[in-house]
N, C-alpha and C positions, 0 to 999 in steps of 0.2 A: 318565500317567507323565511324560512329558513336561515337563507345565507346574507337575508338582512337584520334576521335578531341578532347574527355573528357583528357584522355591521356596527349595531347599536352596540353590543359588548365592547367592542374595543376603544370605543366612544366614549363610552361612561367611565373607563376604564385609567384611559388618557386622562381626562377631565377630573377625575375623582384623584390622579397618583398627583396631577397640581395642585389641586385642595389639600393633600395629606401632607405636603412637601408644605407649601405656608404654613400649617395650621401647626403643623411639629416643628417649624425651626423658631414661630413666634412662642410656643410651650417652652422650647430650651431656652430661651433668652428671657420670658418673663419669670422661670422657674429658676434660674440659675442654674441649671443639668448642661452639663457637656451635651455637642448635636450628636457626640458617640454615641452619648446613654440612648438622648432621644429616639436613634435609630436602632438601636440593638431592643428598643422596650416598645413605645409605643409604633413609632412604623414598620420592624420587622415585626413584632407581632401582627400588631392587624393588617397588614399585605397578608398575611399567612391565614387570615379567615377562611376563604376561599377553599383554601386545601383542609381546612379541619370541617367545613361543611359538604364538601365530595368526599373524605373521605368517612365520615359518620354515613353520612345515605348510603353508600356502597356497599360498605360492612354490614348494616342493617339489613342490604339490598341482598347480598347472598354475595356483592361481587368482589372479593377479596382480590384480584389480579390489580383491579382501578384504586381499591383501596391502599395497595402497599404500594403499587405502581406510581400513583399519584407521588407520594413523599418522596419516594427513593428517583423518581422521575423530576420531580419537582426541584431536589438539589441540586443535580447532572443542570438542570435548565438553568437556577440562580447562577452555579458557580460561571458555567462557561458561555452561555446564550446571553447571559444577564451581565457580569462581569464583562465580559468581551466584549459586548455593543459599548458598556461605557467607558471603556477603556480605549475603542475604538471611536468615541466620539471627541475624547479628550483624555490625554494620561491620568492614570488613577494612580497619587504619590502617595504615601501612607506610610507612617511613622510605624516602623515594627513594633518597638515596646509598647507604644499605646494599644493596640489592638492584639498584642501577643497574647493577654489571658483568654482575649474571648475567642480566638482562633484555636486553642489549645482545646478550651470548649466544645468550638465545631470538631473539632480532630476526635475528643470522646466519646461525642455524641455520635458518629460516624463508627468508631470504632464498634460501638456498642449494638450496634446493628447485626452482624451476626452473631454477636453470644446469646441475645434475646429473640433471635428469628430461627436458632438449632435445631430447636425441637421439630420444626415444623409446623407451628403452630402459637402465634403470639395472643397470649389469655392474662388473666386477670394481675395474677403476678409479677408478669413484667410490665405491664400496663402500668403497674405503681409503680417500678422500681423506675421508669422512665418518666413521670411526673413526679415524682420524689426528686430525680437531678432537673427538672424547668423548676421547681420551687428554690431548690438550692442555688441556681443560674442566678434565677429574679432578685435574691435575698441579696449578692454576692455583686449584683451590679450594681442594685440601686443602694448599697452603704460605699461603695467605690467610687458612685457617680455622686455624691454629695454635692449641694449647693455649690457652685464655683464663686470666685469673687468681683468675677465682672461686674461693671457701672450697669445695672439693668436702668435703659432708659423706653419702654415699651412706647410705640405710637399707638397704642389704643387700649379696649380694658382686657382681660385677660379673657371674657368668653367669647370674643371673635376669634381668637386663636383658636381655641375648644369647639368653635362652630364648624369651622376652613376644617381640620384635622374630621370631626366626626362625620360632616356632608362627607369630604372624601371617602372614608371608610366605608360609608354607607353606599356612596356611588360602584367602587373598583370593588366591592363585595355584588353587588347586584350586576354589575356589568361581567363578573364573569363566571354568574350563576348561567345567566343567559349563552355566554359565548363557551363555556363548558357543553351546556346543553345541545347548544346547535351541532357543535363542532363532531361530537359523540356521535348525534344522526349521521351527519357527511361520513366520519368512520365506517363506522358500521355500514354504511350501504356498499362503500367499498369494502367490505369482507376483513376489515384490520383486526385482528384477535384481542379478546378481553385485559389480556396484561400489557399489550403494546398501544394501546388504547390508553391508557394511565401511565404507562411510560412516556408517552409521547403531547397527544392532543389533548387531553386531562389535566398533564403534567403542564406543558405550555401554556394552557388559559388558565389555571391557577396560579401560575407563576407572573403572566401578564401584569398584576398587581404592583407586583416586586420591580418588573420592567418598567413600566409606566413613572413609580414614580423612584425610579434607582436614574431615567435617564433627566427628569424634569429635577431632579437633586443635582446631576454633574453638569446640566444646562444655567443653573441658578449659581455653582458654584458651590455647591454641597457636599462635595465629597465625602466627607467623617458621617454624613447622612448613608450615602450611599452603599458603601461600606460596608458602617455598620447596618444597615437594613439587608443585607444578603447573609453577613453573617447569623443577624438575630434570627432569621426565616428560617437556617437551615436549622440552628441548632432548633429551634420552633418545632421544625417542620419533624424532627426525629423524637423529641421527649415529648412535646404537647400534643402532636397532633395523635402520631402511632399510641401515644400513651393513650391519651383520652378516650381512642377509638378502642382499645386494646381492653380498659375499664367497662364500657360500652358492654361491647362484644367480643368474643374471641374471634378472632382472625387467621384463617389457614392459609400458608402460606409455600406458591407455587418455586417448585426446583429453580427454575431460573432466577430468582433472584438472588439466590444463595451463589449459583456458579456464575453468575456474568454482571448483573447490574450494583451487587453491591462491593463485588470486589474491585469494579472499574471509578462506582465511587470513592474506596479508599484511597484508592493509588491516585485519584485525580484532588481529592484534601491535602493527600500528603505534597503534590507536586505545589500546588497552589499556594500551603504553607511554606515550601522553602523559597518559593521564586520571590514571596515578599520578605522572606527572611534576607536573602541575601543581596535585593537591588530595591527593595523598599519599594516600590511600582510596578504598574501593569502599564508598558507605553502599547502602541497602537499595532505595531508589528506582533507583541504577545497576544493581543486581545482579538485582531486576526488568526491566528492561530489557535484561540481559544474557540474562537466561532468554527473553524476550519474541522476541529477537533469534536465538538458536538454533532457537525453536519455525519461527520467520518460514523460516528457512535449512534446516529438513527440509522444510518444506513444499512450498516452492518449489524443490527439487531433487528433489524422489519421481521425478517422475519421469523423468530425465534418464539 
């Protein structure tokens, strides 16, 4: 029973990332918003459900390892699992300037990870000060994303858009409550520890959201969707999610993310920002070795 609720997760998951994929690119074109805005606002935020609702129960739960695990696991998976399969299914070209602020973004947002995680102990305070920068994010996109001047000619009315976009949500949020769940059992009967658990299986079925509809965007032709929906997630995924949970509850937070996971996420921001700074894409050979490179990074942290 088990390893067919995992089954239906990824089903719904699928299903739910091509509802979110129409429903957001008929939004940007009936709304006049660039498909950047669309991805950086509405679909990297809500792919990023998933992980703001494991990581509230965890925190609640006592399980602070799945809690911070999840986010700082969750990036590691968008950037190189996520990016790489579709980089790998088709070149990801991308216009540096355009996506330079919100990259600069991720890069702060990353940064900011260990000054608010020192103490040992992430509470109420940085809780704000990390939803204080998603407010300023949101503010800062949507006056940059303004109305474009495209001919909108819509084939239908504007709430079938809104329908396709929200079914989705609804779907790839439910689909990987379930295959989070499942997956946790299977863990744990194997003996996998509480933080590699959120690192890993946690991290990857909250991220499935992002996967699902990052490759049904590079399969349509979407790329400035895709994109920006990895970008929006992470920076998501460090001010809204850790923050909100952080408001919640405090959060104690174990050694090893301070000495291994989030140092390997800085360095792997910083690599990711220059490779597009300086060739403007991810062809197939990089996104190979991006996949090559995440496989390397569970391996070698199992078991830690």
């Amino acid at each position: 029973m088990t390893y067919l609720i995992l089954a239906f997760g990824l089903l719904a998951l699928f299903l739910g990332g091509d509802f979110l994929v129409k429903g957001a690119s008929g939004l940007a074109l009936r709304l006049g918003l660039s498909p950047m805005v669309i991805g950086l606002t509405v679909v990297g935020f809500g792919t990023s459900a998933p992980e703001l609702l494991v990581s509230l129960n965890a925190a609640l739960g006592g399980q602070a390892g799945i809690a911070i695990g999840n986010v700082v696991g969750s990036n590691i998976a968008n950037t190189l699992l996520i990016l790489g399969l579709a980089a790998v299914l088709a070149p990801v070209t991308v216009a540096f300037a355009a996506v330079r602020r919100d990259l600069f973004w991720m890069a702060g947002a990353t940064l900011l990870l260990p000054v608010v995680l020192w103490s040992g102990d992430l509470g109420l305070i940085e809780g704000l000060v990390l939803v204080a920068g998603l407010a300023a994010f949101l503010v800062l996109s949507l006056r940059t994303g303004a109305p474009t001047d495209v001919d909108i000619s819509p084939a239908g009315p504007l709430w079938h858009s809104l329908a396709f976009a929200l079914g989705g949500l609804a779907a790839i949020m439910a689909g990987a409550h379930y295959l989070v769940q499942s997956a946790t059992i299977i863990a744990r009967d194997f003996g996998i520890s509480e933080a590699m658990i959120g690192l890993s299986i946690v991290a990857i079925g909250t991220s499935l959201p992002e996967l699902a509809t990052t490759i049904v965007a590079v399969i349509r032709g979407q790329r400035d969707i895709a994109v920006g929906n990895v970008i929006g997630s992470n920076i998501f995924n460090v001010l809204g999610i850790l923050g909100i949970t952080a408001v919640v509850t405090p959060i104690p937070v174990a050694v090893r993310f301070m000495q291994v996971d989030i140092p390997f996420l800085i360095g792997l921001t910083a690599v990711i920002i220059a490779v597009l700074w300086l060739t403007g894409k991810l062809g197939r050979i990089t996104g190979i070795i991006m996949l090559l490179a995440y496989g390397f990074y569970l391996a070698a942290t199992a078991g830690l």
